[in-house]
MILUMFI-362425 format. One record per residue: residue number from 1; residue in one letter; x, y, z of N, C-alpha, C in turn. Coordinates in pm, whole numbers, plus 50000, padded with zeros to 5 digits. Layout:
% MILUMFI-362425
     i   aa     n.u     n.v     n.w    ca.u    ca.v    ca.w     c.u     c.v     c.w
   NUM    a       X       Y       Z       X       Y       Z       X       Y       Z
...
This chain:
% MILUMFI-362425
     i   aa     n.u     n.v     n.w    ca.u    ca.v    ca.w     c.u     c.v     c.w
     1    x   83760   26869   83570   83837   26805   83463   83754   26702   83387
     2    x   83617   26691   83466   83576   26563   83383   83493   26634   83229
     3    x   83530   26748   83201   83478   26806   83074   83612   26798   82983
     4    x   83735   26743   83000   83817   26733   82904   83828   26654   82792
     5    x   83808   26697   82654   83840   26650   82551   83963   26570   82496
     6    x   83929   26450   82461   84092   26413   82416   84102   26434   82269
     7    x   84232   26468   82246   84234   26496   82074   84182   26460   82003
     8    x   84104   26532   81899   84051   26464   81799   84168   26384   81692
     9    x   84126   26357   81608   84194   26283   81529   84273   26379   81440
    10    x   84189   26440   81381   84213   26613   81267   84335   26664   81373
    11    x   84323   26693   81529   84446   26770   81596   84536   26666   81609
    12    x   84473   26545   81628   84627   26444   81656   84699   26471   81508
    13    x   84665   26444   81395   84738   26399   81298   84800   26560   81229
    14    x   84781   26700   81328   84783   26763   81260   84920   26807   81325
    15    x   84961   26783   81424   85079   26766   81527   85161   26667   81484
    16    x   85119   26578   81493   85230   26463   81502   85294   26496   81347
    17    x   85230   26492   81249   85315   26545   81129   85445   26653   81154
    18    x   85431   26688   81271   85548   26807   81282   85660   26725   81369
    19    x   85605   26631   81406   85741   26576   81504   85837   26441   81401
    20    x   86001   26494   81425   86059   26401   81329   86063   26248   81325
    21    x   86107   26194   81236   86067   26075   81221   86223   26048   81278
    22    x   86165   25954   81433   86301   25903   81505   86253   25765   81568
    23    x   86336   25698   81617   86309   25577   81693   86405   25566   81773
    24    x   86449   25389   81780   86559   25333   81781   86633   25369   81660
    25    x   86763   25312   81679   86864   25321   81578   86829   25172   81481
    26    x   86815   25083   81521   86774   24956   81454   86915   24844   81498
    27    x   86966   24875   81640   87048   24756   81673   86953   24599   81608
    28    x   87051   24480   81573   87018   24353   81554   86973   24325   81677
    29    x   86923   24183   81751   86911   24083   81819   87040   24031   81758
    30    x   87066   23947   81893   87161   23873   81849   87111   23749   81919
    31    x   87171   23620   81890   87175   23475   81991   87301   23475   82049
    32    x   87340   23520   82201   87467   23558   82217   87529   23466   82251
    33    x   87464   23358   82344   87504   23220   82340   87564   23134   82238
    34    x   87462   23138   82139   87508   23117   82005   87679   23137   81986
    35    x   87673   23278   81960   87804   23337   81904   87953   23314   81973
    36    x   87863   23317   82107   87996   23288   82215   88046   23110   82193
    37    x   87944   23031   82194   88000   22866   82197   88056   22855   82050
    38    x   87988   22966   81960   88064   22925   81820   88195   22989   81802
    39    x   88221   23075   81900   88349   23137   81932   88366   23268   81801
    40    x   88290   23328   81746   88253   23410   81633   88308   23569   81694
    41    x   88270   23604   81819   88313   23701   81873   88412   23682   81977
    42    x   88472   23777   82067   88493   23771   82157   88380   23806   82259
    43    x   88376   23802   82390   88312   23826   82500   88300   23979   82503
    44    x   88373   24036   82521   88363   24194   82488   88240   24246   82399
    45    x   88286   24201   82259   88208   24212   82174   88093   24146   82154
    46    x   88042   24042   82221   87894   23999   82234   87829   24078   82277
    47    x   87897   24139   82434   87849   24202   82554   87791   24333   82495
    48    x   87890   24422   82424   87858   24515   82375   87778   24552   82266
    49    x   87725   24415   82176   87630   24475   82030   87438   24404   82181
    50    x   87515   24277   82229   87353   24274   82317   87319   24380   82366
    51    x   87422   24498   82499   87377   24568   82539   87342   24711   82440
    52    x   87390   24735   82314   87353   24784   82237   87200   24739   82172
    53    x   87184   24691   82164   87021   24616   82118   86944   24694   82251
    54    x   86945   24654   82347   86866   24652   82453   86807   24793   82529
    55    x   86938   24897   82458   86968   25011   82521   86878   25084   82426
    56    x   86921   25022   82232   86832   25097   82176   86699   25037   82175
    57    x   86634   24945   82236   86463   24929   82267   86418   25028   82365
    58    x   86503   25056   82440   86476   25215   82571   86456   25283   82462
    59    x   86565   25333   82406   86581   25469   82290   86419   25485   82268
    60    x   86410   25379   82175   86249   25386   82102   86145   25393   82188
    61    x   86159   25345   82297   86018   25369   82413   86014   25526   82450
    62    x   86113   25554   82495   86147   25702   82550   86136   25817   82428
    63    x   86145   25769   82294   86119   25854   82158   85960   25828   82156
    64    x   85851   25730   82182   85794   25701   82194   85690   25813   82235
    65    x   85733   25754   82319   85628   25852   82477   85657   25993   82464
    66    x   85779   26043   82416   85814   26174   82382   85749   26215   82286
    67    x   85678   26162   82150   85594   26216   82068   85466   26230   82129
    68    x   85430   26118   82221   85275   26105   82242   85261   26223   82355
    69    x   85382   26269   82453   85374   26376   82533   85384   26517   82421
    70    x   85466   26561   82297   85465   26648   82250   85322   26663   82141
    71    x   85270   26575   82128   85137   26620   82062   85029   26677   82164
    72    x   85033   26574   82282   84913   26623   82384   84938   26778   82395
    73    x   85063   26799   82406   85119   26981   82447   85044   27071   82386
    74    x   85129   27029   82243   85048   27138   82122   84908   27127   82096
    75    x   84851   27026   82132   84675   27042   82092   84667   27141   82185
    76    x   84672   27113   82344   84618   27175   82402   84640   27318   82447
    77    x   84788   27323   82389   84836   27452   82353   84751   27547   82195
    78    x   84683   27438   82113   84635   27532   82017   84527   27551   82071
    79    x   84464   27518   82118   84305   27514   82135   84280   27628   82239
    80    x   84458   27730   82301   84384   27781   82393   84415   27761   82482
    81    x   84479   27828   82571   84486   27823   82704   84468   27951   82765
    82    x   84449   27958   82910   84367   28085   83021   84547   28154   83085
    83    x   84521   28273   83020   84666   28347   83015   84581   28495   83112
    84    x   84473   28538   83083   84460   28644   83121   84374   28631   83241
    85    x   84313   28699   83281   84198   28679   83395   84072   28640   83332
    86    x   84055   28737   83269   83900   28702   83133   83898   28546   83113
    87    x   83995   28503   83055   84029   28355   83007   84048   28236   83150
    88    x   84038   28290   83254   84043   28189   83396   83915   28217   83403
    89    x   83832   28278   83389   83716   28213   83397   83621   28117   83294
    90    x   83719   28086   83202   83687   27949   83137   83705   27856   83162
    91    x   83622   27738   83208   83669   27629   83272   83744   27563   83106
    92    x   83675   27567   82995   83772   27467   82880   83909   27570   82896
    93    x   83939   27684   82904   84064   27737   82907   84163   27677   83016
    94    x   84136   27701   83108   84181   27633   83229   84228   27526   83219
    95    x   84136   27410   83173   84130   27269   83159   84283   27269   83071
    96    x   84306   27334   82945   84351   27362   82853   84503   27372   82898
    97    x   84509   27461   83000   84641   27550   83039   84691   27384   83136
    98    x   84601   27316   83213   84633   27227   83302   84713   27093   83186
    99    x   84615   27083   83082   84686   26979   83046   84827   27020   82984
   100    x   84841   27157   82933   84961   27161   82862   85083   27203   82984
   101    x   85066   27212   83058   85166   27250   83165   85255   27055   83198
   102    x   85101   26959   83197   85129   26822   83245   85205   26811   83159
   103    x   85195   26803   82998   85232   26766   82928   85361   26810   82927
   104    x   85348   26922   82858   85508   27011   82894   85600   26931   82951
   105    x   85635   26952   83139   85680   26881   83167   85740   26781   83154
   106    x   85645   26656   83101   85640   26540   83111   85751   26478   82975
   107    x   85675   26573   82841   85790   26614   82725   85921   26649   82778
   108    x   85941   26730   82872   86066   26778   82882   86152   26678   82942
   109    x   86083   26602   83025   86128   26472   83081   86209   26373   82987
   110    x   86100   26329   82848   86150   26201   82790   86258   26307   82661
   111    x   86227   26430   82638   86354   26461   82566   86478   26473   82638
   112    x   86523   26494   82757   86604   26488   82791   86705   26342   82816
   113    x   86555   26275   82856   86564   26091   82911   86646   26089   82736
   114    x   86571   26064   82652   86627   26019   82538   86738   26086   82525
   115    x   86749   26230   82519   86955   26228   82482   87022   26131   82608
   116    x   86998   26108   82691   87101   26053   82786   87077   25885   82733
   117    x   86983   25848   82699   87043   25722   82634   87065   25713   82524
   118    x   87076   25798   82437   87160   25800   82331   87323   25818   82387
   119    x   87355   25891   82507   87499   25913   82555   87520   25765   82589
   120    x   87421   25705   82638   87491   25538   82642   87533   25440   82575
   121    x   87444   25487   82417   87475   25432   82367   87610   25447   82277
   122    x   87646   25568   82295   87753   25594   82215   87892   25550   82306
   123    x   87862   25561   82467   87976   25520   82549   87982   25385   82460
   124    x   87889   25284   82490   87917   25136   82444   87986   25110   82272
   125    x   87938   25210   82174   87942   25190   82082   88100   25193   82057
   126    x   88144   25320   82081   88248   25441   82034   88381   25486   82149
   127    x   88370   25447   82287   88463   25396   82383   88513   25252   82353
   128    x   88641   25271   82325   88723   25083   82371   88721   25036   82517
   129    x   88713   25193   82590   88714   25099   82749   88558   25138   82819
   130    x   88485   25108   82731   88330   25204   82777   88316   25148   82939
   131    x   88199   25296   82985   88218   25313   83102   88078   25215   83169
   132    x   88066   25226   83315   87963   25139   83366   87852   25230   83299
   133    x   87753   25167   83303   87596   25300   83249   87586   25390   83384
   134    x   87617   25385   83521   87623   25476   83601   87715   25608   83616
   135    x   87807   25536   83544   87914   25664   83566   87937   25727   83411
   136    x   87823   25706   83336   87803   25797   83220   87743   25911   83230
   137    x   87785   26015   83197   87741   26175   83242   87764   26259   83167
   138    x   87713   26357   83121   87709   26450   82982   87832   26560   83063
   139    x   87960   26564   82996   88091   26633   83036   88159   26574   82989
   140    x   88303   26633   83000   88449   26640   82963   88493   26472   82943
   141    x   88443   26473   83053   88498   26301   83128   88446   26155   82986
   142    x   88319   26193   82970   88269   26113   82848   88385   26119   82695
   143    x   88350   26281   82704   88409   26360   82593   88536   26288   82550
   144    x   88674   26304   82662   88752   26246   82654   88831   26144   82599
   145    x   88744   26029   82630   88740   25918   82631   88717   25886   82476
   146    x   88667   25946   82407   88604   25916   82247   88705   25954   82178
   147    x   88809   25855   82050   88913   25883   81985   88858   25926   81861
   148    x   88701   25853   81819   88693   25920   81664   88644   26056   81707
   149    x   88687   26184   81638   88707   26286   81647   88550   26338   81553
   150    x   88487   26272   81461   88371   26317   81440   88260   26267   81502
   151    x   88271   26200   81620   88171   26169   81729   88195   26254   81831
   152    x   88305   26288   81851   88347   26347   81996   88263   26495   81928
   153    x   88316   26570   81787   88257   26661   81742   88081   26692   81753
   154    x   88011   26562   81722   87845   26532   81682   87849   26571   81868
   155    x   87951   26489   81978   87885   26530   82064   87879   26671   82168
   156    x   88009   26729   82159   88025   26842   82172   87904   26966   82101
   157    x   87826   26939   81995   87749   27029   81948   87642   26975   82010
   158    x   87595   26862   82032   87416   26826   82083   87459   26907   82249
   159    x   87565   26899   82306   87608   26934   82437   87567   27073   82405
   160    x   87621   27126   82335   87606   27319   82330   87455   27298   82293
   161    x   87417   27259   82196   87251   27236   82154   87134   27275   82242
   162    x   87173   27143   82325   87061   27133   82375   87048   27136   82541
   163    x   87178   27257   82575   87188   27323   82697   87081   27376   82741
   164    x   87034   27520   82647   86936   27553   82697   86798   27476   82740
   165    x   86766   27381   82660   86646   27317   82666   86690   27234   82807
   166    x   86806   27192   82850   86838   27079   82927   86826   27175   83083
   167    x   86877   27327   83100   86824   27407   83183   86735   27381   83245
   168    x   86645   27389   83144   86461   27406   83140   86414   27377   83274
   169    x   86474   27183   83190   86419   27116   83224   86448   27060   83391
   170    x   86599   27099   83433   86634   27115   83558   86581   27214   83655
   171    x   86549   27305   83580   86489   27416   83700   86328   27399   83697
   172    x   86263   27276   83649   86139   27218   83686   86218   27107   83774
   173    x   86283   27061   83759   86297   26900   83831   86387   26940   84012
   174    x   86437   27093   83957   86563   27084   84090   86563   27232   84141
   175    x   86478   27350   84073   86503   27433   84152   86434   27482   84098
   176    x   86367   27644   84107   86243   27764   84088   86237   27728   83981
   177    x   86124   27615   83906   86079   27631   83783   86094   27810   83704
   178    x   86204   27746   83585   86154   27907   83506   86020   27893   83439
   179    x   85914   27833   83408   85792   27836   83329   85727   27846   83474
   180    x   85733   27915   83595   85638   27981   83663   85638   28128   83679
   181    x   85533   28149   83750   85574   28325   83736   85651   28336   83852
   182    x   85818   28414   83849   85854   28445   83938   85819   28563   84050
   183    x   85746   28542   84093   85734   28687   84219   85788   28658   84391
   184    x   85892   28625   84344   85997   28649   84507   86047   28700   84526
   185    x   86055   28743   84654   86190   28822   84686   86320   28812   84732
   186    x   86407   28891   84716   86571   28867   84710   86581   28945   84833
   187    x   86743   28878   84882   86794   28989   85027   86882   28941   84997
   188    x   87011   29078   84995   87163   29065   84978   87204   28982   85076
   189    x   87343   28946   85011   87439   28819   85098   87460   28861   85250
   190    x   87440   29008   85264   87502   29049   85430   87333   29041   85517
   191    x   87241   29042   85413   87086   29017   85511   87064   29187   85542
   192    x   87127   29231   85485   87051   29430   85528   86969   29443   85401
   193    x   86950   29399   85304   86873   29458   85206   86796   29385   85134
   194    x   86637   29435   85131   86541   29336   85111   86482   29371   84994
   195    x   86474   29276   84907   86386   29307   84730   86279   29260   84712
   196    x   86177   29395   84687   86025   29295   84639   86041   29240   84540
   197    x   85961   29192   84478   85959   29075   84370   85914   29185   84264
   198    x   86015   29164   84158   85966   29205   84025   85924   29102   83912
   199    x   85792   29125   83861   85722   29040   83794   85779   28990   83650
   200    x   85814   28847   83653   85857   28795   83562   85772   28715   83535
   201    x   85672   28749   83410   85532   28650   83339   85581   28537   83254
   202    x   85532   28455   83234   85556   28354   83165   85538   28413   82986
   203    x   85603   28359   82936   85577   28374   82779   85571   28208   82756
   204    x   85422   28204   82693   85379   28093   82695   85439   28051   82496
   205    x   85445   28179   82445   85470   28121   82330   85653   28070   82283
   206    x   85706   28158   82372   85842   28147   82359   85857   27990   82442
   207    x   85827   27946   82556   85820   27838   82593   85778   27698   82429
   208    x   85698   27705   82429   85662   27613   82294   85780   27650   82169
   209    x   85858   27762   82170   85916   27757   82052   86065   27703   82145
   210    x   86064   27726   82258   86193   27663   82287   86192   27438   82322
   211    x   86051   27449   82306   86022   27296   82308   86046   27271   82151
   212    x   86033   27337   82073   86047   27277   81892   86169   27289   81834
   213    x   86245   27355   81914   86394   27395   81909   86469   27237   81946
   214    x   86447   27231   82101   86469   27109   82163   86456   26996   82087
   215    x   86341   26978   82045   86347   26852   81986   86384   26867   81857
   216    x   86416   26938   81755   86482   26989   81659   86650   26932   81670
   217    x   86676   26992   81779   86836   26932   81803   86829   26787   81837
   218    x   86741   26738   81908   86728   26622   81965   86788   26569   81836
   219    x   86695   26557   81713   86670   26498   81600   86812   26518   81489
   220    x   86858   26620   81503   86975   26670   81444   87070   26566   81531
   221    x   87117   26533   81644   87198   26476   81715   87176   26304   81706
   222    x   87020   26256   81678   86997   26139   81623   87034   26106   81468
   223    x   87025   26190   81415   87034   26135   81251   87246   26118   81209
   224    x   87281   26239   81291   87399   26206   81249   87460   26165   81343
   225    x   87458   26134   81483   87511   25934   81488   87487   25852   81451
   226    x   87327   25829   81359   87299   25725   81338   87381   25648   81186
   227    x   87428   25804   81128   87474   25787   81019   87619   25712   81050
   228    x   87665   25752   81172   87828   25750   81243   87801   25572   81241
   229    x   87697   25534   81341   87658   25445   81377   87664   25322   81256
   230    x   87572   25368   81171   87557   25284   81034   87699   25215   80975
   231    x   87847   25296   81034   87942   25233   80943   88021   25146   80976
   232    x   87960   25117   81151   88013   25063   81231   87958   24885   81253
   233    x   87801   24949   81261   87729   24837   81264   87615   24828   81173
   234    x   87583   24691   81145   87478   24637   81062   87355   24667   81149
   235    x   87235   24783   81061   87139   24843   81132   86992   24839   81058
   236    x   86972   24737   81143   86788   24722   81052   86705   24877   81081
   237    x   86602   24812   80972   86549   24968   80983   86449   25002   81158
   238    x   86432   25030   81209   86402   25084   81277   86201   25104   81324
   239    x   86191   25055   81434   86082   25068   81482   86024   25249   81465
   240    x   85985   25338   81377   85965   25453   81366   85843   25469   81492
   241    x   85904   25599   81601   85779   25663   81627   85678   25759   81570
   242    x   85686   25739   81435   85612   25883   81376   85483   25777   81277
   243    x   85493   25655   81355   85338   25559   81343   85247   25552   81434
């Protein structure tokens, strides 16, 4: 590995142009002390625009790191990676296939991380009786709970959205990665009948188009809460990750 290249500049800037321009939402700071001895809010409502601020500085770290993981992908996804046998005996191919697998991953990680704190932030925003941040969970139960009917809508579609991608990313974290090659074998529920493994190869390109998909919705599900967001609260512009 110690022959690995880090992006040039020409591949960094030739990637990152493809990833959308997202952040934080642009919650205020507030002085909550302030507001509370001046008696301006209630307690409720301090509680909820601070922990709104705080939740969206995560947002932007986790959008963050999610661009700087989806560029490493695609460089090293353009440049090439060792798919065949011919191509494993390239050590830069190899090198190639290793970093985009890390990367991968690691992407699939903070896109997912980021929709779930965007679900927090909308519990706090858009619930009157919002829930603890532990017992927030992408289902019915959230769903429920939300009376404006074009949030409950924005969230019901990022839910169908970005199922598949959210799969993915569970059957790397919790059970037979699907981006490996499957060759196992099966035996029926009674244990009399035994299955060799039929070869299921990776499609390395369909993988990358289901990562541009992903974050595609990601971005579709950010812009129009943020718009939801905007009418609710006073929203500076926003720390952009696409600097």
């Amino acid at each position: 590995m110690e022959n690995y290249k880090y992006p040039t500049n020409e591949e960094w800037l030739k990637v990152s142009r493809t990833f959308p321009e997202m952040g934080g939402f642009g919650f205020s700071f507030i002085k909550d002390i302030t507001l509370l001895l001046g008696g301006e809010k209630s307690i409720k409502e301090v509680h909820q625009i601070q922990n709104l601020y705080h939740w969206d500085l995560v947002l932007n770290t986790k959008i963050w790191n999610l661009r700087q993981s989806y560029v490493n992908t695609l460089v090293n996804f353009n440049r090439g990676i060792a798919q065949t046998d011919q191509e494993f005996k390239s050590e830069e191919k190899v090198i190639h296939l290793n970093q985009f697998e890390f990367y991968f991953e690691t992407t699939m990680y903070y896109l997912i991380s980021a929709r779930d704190v965007i679900l927090q932030i909308i519990n706090l925003a858009f619930i009157e009786k919002f829930s603890s941040e532990f017992d927030v969970r992408w289902g019915t139960s959230v769903i429920s709970k939300i009376e404006d009917l074009k949030i409950k809508d924005i969230l019901i579609t990022a839910s169908n959205n970005l199922k598949e991608i959210n799969d993915l990313r569970n059957s790397m974290a919790h059970r037979f990665p699907k981006t490996t090659n499957d060759f196992r074998s099966s035996i029926s529920e009674d244990g009399k009948r035994y299955g060799s493994f039929k070869r299921k190869a990776i499609d390395y390109d369909k993988r990358v188009d289901k990562l541009k998909t992903g974050i595609e919705n990601l971005y579709s599900f950010y812009t129009e809460l943020k718009l939801e967001l905007g009418k609710k609260f006073p929203l500076e512009k926003p720390y952009s990750s696409a600097m």
